[in-house]
C-alpha positions as CSV (number, residue, x, y, z in Angstrom):
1,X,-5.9,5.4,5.4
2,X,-2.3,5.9,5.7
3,X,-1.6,3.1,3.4
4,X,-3.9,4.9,0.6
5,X,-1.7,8.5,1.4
6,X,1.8,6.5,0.6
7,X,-0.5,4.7,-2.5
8,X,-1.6,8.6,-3.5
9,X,1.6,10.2,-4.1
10,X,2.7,7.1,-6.4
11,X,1.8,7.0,-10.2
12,X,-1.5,5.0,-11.5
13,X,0.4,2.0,-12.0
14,X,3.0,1.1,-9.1
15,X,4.3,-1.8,-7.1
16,X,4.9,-3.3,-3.6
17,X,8.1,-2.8,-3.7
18,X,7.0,1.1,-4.5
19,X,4.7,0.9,-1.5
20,X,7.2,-0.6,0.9
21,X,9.2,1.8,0.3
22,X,7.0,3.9,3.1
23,X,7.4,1.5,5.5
24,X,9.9,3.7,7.4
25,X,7.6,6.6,7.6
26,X,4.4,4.0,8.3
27,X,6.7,2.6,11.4
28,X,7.2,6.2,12.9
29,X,3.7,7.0,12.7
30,X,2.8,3.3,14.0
31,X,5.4,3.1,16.6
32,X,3.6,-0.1,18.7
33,X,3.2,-2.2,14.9
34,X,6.7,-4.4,15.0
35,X,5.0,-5.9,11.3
36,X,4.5,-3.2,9.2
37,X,4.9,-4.8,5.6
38,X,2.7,-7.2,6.6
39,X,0.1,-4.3,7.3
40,X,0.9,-3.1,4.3
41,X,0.0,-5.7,2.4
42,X,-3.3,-6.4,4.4
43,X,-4.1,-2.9,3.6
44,X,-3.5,-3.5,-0.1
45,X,-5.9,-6.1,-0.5
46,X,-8.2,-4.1,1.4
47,X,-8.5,-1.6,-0.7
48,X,-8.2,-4.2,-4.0
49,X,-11.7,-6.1,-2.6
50,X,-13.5,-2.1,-2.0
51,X,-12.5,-1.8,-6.0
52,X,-10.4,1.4,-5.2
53,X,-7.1,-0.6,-6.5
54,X,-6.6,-3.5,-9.0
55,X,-4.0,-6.3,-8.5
56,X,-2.2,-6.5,-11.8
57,X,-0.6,-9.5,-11.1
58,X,3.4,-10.2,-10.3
59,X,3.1,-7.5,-7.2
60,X,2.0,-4.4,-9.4
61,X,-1.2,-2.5,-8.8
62,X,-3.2,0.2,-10.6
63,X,-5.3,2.9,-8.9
64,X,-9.0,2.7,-10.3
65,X,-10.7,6.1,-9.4
């Protein structure tokens, strides 16, 4: 869920790098996760296979609701 808030405040189309760029504020919320781009990207895919986000290829994304 936090994952889709950093996604949220991003345009329709955006990339990792985009994302990662909330990795500081994901690691203060998730003090105990010492891997959190690696979350991050879990969470992407995530959210790609419930059809909420497509992979665009070449680490871009666009939202789909």
């Amino acid at each position: 869920m936090d994952v889709w808030q950093c996604i949220d405040r991003l345009d329709a189309n955006f990339s990792l790098n985009q994302v990662y760029a909330f990795a500081d504020e994901l690691q203060r919320k998730h003090p105990e996760n010492n891997h959190i781009k690696d979350k991050i990207r879990q969470q992407l895919q995530v959210l790609r296979d419930r059809g909420i986000i497509e992979f665009t290829g070449r680490g871009r994304y666009c939202k789909l609701y």
